[in-house]
C-alpha positions in Angstrom: 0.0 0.0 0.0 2.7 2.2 1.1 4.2 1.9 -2.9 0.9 3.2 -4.4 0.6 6.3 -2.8 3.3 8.0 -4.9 2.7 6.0 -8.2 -1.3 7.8 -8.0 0.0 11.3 -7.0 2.8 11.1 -9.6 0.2 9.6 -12.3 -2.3 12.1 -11.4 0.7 15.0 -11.9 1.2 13.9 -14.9 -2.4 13.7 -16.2 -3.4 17.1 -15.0 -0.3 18.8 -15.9 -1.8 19.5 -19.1 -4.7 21.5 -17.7 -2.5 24.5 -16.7 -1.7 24.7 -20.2 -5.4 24.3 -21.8 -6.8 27.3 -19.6 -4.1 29.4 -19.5 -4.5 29.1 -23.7 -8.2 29.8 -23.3 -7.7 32.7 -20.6 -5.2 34.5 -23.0 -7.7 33.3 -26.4 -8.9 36.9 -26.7 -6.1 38.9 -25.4 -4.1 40.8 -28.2 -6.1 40.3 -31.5 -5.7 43.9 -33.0 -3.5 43.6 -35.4 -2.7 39.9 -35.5 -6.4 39.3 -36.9 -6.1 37.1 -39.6 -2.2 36.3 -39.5 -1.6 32.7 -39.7 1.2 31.0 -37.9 2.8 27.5 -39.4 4.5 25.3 -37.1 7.9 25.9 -38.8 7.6 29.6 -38.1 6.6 30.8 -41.6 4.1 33.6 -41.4 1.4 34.7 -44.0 -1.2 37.4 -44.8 -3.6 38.2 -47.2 -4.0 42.0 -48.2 -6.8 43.9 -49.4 -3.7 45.5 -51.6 -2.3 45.5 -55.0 0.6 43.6 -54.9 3.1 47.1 -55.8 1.0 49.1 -52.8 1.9 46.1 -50.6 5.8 46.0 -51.5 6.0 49.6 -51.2 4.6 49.2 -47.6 6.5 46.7 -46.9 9.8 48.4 -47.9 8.8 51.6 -45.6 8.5 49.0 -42.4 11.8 47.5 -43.3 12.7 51.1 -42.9 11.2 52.0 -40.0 12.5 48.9 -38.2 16.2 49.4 -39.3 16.4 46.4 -41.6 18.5 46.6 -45.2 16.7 45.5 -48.1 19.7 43.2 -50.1 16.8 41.8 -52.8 13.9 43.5 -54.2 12.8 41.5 -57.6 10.3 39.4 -59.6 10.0 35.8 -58.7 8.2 33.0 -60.1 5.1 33.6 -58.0 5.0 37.6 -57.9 7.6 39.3 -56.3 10.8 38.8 -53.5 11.9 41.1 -51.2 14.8 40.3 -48.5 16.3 42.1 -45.8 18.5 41.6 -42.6 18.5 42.0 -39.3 20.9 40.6 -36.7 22.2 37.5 -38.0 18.5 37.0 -39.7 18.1 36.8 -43.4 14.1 38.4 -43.8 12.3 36.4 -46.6 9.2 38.1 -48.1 7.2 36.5 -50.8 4.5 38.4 -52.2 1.8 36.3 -54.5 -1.1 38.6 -56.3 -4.4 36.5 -56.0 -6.3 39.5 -57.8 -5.4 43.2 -59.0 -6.1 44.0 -55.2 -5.3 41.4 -53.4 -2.0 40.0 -52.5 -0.7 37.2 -50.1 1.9 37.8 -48.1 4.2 35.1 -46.7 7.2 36.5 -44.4 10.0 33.6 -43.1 12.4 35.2 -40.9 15.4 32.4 -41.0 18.1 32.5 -37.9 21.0 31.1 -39.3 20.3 27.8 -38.2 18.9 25.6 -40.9 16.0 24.7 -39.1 15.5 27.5 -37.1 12.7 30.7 -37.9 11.8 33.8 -35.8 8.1 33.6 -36.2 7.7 37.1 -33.6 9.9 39.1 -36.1 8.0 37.6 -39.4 5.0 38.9 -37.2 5.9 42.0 -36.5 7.1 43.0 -40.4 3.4 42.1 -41.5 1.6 44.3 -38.3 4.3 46.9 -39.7 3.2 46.6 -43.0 -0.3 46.8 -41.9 -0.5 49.6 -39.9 1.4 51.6 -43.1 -1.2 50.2 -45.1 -4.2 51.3 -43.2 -2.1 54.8 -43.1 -2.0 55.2 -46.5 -5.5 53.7 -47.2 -7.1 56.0 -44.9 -4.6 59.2 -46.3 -6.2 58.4 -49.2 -9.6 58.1 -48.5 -9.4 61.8 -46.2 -7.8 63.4 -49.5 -10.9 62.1 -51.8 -13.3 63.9 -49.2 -11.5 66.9 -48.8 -12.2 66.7 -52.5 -15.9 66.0 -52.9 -17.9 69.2 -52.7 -20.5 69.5 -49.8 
């Protein structure tokens, strides 16, 4: 009897030690959507995005938040699926693929590689495409303020 007692507290650590995990996800389920809202995450660390955006407004936006975050652009050119942009940052080679779906809207896919082969930073993919975002809502909304100040009343 005395052998049991720890074999059923250990077995019961074990089977609820996944519980912690499960409530803390569903806690923390709602907590920072803004501008993540429809970013998708792979399990490799690969990060995509689909814009409301022509594919040359989306490259354009993107180049001003490799800017703003201090990252050199070493590639900007046409590949097989649209167009390529790369940059670095810190022994990180940035990795943007852009793929037009329509005349206005364009995928985004943003691998952020470490150096190690298998390695990917998934929080700074994340952050170039809530960059790119925000200077695309910027623009958008520039845009749409101009054409009112236009309109007569």
């Amino acid at each position: 009897m005395n052998r049991i007692g720890p074999v059923v507290v250990v077995s019961l650590a074990l089977a609820l030690q996944g519980c912690a995990t499960v409530a803390l996800t569903l806690a923390t389920a709602g907590v920072g959507i803004g501008m993540e809202a429809g970013v998708e995450h792979t399990l490799n660390g690969i990060v995509y995005k689909t814009f409301t955006a022509s594919t040359n407004e989306l490259r354009f936006a993107t180049l001003k938040s490799f800017d703003r975050l201090g990252m050199p652009v070493t590639n900007d050119g046409k590949s097989e699926d649209g167009w390529k942009l790369t940059a670095t940052a810190s022994n990180r080679t940035i990795d943007v693929d852009f793929q037009s779906l329509t005349e206005q809207t364009t995928r985004m896919r943003v691998v952020a590689n470490t150096g190690a082969i298998f390695f990917k930073d998934a929080s700074t993919a994340t952050e170039i495409i809530n960059q790119t975002a925000q200077i695309l809502a910027d623009q958008q909304n520039a845009a749409k303020a101009k054409t009112k100040r236009k309109e007569p009343t």
